[in-house]
Backbone as XML, in Angstrom:
<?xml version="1.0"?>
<chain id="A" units="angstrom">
  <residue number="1" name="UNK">
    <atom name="N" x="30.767" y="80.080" z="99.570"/>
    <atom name="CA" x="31.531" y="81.258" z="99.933"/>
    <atom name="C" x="30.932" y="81.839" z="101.221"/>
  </residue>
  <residue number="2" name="UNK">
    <atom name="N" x="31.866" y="81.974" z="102.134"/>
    <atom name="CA" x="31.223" y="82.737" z="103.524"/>
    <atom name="C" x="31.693" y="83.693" z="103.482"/>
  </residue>
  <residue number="3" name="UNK">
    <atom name="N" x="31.368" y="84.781" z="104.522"/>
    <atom name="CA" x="31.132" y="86.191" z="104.995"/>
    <atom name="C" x="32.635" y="86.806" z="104.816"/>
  </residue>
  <residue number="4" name="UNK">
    <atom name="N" x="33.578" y="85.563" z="105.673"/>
    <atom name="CA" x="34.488" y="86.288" z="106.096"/>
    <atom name="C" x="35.727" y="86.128" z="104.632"/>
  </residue>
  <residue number="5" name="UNK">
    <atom name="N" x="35.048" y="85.579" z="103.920"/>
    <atom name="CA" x="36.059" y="85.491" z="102.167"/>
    <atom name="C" x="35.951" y="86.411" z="101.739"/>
  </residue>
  <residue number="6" name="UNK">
    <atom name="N" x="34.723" y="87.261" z="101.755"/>
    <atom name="CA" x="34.136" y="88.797" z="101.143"/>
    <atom name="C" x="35.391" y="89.681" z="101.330"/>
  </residue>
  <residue number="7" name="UNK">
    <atom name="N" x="36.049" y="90.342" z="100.437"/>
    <atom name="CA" x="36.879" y="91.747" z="100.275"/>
    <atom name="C" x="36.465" y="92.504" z="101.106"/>
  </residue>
  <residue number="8" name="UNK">
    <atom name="N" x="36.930" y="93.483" z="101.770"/>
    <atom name="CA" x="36.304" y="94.390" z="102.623"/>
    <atom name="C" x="36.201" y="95.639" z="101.887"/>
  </residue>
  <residue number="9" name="UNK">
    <atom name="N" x="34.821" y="96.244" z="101.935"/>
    <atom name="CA" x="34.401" y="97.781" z="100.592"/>
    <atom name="C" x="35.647" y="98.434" z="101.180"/>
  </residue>
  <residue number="10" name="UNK">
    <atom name="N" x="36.202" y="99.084" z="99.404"/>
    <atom name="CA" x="37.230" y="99.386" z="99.166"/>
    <atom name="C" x="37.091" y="101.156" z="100.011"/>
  </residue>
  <residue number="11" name="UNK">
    <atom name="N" x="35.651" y="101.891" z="99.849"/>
    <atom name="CA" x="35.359" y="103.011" z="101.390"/>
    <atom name="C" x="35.883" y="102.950" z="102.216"/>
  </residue>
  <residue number="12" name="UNK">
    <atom name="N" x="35.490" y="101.382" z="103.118"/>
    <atom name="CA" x="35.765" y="101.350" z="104.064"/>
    <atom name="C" x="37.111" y="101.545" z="104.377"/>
  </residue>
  <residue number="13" name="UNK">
    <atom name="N" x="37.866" y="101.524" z="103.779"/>
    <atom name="CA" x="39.228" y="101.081" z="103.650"/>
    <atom name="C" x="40.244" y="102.670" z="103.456"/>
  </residue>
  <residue number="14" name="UNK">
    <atom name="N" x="38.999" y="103.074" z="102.255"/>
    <atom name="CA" x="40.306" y="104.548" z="102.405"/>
    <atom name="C" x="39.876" y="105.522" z="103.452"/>
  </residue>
  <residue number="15" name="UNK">
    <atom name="N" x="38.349" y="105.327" z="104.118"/>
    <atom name="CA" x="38.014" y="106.428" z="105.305"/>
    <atom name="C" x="38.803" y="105.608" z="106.542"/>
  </residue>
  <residue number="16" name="UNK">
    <atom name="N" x="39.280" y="104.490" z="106.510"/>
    <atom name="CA" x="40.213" y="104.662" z="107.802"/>
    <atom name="C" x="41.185" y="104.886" z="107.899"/>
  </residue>
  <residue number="17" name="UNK">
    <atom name="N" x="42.142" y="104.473" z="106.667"/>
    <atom name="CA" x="42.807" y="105.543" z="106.189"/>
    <atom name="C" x="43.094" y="106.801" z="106.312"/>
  </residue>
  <residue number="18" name="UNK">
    <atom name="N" x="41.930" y="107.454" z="105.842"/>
    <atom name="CA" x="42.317" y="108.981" z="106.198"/>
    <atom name="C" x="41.968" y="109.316" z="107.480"/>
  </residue>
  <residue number="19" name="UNK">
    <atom name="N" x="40.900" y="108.612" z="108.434"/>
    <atom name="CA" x="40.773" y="108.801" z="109.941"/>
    <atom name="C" x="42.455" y="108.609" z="110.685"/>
  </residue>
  <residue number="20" name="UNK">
    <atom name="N" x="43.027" y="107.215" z="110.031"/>
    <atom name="CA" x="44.260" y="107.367" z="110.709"/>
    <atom name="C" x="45.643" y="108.004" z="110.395"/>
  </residue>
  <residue number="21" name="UNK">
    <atom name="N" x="45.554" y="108.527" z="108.996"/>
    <atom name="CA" x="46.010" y="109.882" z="108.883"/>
    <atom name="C" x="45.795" y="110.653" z="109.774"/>
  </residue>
  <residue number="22" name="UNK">
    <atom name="N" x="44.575" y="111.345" z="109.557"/>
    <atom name="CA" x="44.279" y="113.013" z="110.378"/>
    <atom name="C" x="44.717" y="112.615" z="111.970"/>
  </residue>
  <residue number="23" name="UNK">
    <atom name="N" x="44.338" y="111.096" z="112.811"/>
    <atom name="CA" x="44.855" y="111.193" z="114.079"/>
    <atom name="C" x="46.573" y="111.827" z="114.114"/>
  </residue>
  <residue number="24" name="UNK">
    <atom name="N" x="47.354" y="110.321" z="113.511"/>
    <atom name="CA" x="48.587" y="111.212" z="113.438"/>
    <atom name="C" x="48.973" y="112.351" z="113.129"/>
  </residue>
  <residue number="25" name="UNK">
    <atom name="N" x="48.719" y="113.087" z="112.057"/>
    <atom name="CA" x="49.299" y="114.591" z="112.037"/>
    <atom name="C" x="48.675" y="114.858" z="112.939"/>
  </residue>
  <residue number="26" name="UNK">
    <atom name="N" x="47.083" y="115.028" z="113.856"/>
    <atom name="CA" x="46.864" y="116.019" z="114.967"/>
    <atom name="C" x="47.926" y="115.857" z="115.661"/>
  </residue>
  <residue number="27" name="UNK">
    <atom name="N" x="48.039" y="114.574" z="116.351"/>
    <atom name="CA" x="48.809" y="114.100" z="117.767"/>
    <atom name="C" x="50.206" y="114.844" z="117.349"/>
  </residue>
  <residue number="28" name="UNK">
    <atom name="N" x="50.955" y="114.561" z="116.127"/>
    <atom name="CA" x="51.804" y="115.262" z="115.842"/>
    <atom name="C" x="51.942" y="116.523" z="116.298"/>
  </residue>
  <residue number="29" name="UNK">
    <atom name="N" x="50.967" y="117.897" z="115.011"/>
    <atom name="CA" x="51.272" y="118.972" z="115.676"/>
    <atom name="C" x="51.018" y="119.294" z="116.889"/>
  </residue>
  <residue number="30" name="UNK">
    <atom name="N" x="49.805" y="118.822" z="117.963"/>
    <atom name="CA" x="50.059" y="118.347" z="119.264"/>
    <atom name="C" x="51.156" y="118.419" z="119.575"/>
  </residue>
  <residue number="31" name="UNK">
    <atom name="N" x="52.058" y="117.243" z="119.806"/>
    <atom name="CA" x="53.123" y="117.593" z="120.187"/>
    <atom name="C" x="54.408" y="118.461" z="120.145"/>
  </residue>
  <residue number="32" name="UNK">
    <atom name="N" x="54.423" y="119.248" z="118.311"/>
    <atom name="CA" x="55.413" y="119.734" z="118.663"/>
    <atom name="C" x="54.752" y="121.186" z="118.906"/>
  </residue>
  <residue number="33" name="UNK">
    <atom name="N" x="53.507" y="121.742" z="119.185"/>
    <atom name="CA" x="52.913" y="123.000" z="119.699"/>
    <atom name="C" x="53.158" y="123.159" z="121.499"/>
  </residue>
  <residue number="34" name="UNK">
    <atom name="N" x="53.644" y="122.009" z="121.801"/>
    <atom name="CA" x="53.414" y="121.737" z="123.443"/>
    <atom name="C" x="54.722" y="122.187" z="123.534"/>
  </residue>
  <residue number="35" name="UNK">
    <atom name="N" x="55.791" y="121.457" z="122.937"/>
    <atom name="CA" x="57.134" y="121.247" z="123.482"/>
    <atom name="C" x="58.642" y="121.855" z="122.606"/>
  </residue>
  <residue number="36" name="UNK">
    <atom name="N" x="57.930" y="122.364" z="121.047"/>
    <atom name="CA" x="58.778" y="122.856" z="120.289"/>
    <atom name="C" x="58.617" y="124.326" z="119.721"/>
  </residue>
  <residue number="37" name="UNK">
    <atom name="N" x="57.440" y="124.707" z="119.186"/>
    <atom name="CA" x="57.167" y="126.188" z="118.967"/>
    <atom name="C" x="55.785" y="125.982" z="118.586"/>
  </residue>
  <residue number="38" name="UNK">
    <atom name="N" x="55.204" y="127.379" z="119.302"/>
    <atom name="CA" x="53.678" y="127.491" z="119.086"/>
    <atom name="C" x="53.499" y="129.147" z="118.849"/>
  </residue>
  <residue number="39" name="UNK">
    <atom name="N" x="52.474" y="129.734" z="118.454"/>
    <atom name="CA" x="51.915" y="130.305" z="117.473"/>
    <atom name="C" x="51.138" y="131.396" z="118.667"/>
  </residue>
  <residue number="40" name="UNK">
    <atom name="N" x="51.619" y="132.738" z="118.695"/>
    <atom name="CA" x="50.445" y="133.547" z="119.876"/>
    <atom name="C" x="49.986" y="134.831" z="118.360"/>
  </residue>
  <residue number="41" name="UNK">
    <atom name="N" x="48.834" y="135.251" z="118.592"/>
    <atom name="CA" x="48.175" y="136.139" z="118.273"/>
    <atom name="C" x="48.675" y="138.189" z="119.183"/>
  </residue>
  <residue number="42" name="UNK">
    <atom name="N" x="49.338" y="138.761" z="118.764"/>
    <atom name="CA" x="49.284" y="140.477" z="119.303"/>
    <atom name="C" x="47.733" y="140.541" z="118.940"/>
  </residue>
  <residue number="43" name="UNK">
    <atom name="N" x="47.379" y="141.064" z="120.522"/>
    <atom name="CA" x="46.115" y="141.950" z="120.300"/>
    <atom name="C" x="46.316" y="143.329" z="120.810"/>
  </residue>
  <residue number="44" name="UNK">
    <atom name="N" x="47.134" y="143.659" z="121.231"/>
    <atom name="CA" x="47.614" y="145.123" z="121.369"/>
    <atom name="C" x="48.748" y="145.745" z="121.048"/>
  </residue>
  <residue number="45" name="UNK">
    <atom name="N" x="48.553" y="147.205" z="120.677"/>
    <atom name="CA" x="50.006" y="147.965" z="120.052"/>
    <atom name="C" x="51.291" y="147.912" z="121.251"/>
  </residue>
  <residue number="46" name="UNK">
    <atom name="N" x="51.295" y="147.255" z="121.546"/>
    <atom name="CA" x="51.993" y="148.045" z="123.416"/>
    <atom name="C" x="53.381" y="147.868" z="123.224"/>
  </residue>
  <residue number="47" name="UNK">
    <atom name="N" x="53.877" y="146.593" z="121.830"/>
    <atom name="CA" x="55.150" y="146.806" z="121.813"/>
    <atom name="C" x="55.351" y="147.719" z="120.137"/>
  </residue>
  <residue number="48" name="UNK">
    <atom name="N" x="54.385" y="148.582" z="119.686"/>
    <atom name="CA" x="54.944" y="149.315" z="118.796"/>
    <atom name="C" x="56.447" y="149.634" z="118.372"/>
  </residue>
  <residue number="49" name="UNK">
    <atom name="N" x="56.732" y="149.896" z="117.636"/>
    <atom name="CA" x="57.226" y="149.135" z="116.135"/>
    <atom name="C" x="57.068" y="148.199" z="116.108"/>
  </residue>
  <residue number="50" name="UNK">
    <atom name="N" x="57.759" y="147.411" z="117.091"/>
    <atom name="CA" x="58.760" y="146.047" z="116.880"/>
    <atom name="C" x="57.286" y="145.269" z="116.369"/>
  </residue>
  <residue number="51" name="UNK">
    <atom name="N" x="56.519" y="145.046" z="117.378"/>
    <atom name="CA" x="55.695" y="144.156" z="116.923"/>
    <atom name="C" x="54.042" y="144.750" z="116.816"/>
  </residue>
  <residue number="52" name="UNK">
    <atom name="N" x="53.406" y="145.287" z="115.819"/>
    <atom name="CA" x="52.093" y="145.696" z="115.569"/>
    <atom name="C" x="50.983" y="145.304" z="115.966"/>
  </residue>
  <residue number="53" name="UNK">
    <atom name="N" x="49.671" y="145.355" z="116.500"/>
    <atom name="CA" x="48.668" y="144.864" z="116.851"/>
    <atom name="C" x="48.152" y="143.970" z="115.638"/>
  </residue>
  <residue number="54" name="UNK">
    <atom name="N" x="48.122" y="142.672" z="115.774"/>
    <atom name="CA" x="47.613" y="142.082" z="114.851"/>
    <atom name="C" x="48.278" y="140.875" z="114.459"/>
  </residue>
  <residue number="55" name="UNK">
    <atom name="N" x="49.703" y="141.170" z="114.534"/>
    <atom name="CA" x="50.676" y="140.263" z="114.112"/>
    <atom name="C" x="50.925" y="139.090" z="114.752"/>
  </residue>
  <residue number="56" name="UNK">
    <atom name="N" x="50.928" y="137.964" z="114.091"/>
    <atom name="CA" x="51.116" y="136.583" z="114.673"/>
    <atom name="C" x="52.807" y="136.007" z="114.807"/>
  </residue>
  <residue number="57" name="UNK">
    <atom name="N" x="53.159" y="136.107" z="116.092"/>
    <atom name="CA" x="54.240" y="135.656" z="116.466"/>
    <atom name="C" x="54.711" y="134.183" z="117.099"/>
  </residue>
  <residue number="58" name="UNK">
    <atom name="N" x="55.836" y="134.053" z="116.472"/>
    <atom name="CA" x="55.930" y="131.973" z="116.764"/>
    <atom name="C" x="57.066" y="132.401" z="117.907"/>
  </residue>
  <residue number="59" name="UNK">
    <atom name="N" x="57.285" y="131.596" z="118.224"/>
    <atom name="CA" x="57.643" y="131.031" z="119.658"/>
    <atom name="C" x="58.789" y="129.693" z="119.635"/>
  </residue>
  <residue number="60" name="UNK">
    <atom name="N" x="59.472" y="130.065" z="119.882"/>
    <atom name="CA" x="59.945" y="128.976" z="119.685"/>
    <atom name="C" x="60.688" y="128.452" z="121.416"/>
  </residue>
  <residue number="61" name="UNK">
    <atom name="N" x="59.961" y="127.521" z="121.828"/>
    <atom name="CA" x="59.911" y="127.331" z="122.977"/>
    <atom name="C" x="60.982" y="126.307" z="123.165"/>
  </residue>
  <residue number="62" name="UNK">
    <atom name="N" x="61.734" y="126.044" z="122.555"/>
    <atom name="CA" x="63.101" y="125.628" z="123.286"/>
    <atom name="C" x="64.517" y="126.307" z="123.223"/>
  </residue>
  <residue number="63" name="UNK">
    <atom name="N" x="64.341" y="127.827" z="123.036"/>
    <atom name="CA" x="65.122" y="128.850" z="123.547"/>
    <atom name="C" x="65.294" y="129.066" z="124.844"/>
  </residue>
  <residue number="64" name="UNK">
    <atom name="N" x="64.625" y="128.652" z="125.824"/>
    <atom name="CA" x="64.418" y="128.853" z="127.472"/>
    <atom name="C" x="64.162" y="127.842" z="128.166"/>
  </residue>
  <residue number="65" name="UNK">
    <atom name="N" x="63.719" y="126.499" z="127.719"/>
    <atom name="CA" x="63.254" y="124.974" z="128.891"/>
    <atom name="C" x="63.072" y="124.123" z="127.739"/>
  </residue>
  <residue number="66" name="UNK">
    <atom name="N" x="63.643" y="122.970" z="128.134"/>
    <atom name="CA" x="63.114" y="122.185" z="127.450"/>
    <atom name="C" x="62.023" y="120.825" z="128.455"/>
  </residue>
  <residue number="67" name="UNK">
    <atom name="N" x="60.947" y="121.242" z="127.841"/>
    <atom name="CA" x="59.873" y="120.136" z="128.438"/>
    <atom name="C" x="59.653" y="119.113" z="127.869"/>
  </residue>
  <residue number="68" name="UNK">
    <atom name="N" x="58.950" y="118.288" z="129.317"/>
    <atom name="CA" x="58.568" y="116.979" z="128.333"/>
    <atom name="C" x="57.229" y="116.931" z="128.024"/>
  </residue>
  <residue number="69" name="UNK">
    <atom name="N" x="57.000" y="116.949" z="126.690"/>
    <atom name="CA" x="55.661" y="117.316" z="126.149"/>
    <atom name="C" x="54.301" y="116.587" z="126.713"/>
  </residue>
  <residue number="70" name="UNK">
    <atom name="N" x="53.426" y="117.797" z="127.194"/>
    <atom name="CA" x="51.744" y="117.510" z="127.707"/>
    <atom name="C" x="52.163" y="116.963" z="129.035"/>
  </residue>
  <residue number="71" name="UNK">
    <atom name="N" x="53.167" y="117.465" z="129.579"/>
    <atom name="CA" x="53.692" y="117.646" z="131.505"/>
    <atom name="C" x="53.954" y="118.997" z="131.678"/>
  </residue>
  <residue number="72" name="UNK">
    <atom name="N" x="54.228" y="119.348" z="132.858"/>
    <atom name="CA" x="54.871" y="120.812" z="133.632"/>
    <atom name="C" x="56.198" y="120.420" z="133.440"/>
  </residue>
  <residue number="73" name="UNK">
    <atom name="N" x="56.715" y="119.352" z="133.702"/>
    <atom name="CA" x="58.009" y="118.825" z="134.066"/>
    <atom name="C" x="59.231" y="119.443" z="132.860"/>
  </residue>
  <residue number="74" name="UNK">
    <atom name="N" x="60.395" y="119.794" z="133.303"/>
    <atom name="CA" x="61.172" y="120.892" z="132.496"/>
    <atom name="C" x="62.672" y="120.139" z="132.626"/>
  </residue>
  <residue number="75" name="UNK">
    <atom name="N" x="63.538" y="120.091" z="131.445"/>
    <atom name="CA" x="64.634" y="119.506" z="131.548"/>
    <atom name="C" x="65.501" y="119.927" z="131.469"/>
  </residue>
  <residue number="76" name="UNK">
    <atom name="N" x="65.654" y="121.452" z="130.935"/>
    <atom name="CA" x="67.147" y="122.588" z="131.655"/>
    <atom name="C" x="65.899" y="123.464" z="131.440"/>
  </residue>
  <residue number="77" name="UNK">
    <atom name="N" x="66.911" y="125.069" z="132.078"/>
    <atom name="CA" x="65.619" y="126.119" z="132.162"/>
    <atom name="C" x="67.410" y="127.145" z="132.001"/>
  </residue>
  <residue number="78" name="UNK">
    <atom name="N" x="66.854" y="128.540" z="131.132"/>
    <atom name="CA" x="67.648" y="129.442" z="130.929"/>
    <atom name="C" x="66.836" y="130.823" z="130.894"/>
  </residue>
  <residue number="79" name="UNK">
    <atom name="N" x="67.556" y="131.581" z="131.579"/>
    <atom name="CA" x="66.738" y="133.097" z="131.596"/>
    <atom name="C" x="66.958" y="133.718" z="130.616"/>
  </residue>
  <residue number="80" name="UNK">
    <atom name="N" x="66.152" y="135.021" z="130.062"/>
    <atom name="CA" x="66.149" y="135.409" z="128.854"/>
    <atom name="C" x="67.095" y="136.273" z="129.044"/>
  </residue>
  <residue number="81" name="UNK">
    <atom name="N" x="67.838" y="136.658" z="128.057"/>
    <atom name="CA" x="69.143" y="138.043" z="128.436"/>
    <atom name="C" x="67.957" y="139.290" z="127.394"/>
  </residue>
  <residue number="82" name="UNK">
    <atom name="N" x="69.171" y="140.195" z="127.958"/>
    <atom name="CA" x="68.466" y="141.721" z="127.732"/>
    <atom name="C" x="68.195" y="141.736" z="126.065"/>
  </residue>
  <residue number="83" name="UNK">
    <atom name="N" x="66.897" y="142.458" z="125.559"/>
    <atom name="CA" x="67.116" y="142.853" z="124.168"/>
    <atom name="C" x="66.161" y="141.454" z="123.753"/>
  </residue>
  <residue number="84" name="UNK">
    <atom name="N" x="65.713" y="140.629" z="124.510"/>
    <atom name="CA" x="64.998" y="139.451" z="124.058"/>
    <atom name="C" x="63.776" y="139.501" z="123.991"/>
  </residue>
  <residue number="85" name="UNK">
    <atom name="N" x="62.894" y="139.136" z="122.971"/>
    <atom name="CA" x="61.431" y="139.338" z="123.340"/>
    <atom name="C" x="60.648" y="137.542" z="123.761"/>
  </residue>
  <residue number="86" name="UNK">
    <atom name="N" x="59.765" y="137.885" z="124.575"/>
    <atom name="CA" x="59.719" y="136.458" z="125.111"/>
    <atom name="C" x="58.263" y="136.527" z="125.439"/>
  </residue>
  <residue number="87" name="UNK">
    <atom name="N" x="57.935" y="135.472" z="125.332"/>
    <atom name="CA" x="55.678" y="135.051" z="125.435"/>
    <atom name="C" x="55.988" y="134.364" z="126.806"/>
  </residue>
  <residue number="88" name="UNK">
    <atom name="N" x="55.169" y="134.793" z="127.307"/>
    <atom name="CA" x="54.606" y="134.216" z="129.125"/>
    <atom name="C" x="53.699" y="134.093" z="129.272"/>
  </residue>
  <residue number="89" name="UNK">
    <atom name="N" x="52.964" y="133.136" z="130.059"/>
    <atom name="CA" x="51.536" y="133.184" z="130.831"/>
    <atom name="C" x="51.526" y="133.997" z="131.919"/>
  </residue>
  <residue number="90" name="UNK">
    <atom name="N" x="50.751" y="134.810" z="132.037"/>
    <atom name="CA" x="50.236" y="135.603" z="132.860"/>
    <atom name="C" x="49.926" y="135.024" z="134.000"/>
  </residue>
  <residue number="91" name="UNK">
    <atom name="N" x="50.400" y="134.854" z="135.499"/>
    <atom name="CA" x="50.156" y="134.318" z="136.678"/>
    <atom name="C" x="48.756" y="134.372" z="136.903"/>
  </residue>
  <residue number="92" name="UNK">
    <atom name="N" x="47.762" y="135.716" z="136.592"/>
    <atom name="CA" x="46.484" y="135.991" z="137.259"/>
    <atom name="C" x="45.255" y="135.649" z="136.341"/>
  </residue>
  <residue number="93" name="UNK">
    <atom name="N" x="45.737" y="135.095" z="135.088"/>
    <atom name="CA" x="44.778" y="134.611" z="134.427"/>
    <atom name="C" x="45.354" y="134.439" z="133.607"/>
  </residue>
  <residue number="94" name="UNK">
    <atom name="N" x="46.249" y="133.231" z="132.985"/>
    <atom name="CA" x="46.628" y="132.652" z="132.192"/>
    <atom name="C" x="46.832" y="133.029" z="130.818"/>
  </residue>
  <residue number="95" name="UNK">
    <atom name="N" x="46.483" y="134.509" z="130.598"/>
    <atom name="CA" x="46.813" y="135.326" z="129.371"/>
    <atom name="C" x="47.947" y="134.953" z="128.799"/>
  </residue>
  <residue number="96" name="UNK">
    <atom name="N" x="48.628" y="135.111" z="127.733"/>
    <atom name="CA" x="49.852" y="135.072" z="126.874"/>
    <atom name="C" x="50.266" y="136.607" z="127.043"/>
  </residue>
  <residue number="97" name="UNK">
    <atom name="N" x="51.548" y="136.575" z="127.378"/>
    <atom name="CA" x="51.811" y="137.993" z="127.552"/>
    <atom name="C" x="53.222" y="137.969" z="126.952"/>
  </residue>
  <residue number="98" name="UNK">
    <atom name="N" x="53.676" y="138.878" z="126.009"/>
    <atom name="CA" x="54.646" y="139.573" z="125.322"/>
    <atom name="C" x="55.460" y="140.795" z="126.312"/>
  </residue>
</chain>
């Protein structure tokens, strides 16, 4: 009997497994955080009522461009109409701004 007849440990087998699990779902939500809706944190009252200091707001980022995910590159683009609340990067330091 040689080396390469040996079963391979049945460990070995479910930790790559779950290594190549966890890659896919990252790369997954990866992608759809880039190009479909992502998740900002309020750290200030400034839009009181509507939205409270604290509150975690989703995004849903193909209301306004649709990109091609982990590029700049944009495949229609629509301006927001009045009454809309909308997350931006901040030109002067890349802040998330409400």
């Amino acid at each position: 009997m040689s080396l390469l007849d040996l079963p391979a440990h049945p460990l070995r087998i479910k930790r790559k497994g779950w290594l190549l699990l966890v890659l896919f779902f990252g790369s997954l939500v990866l992608l759809i955080r880039t190009a479909i809706v992502d998740w900002s944190w309020i750290p200030t009252g400034a839009m009181n009522p509507t939205i409270v200091e604290g509150d975690i707001v989703l995004n849903n980022k193909l209301a306004y461009d649709l990109r091609i995910p982990l590029t700049p590159w944009k495949v229609f683009r629509r301006n927001p109409e009045r009454g809309e609340i909308a997350v931006f990067q901040s030109p002067e330091n890349s802040t998330k701004l409400v």
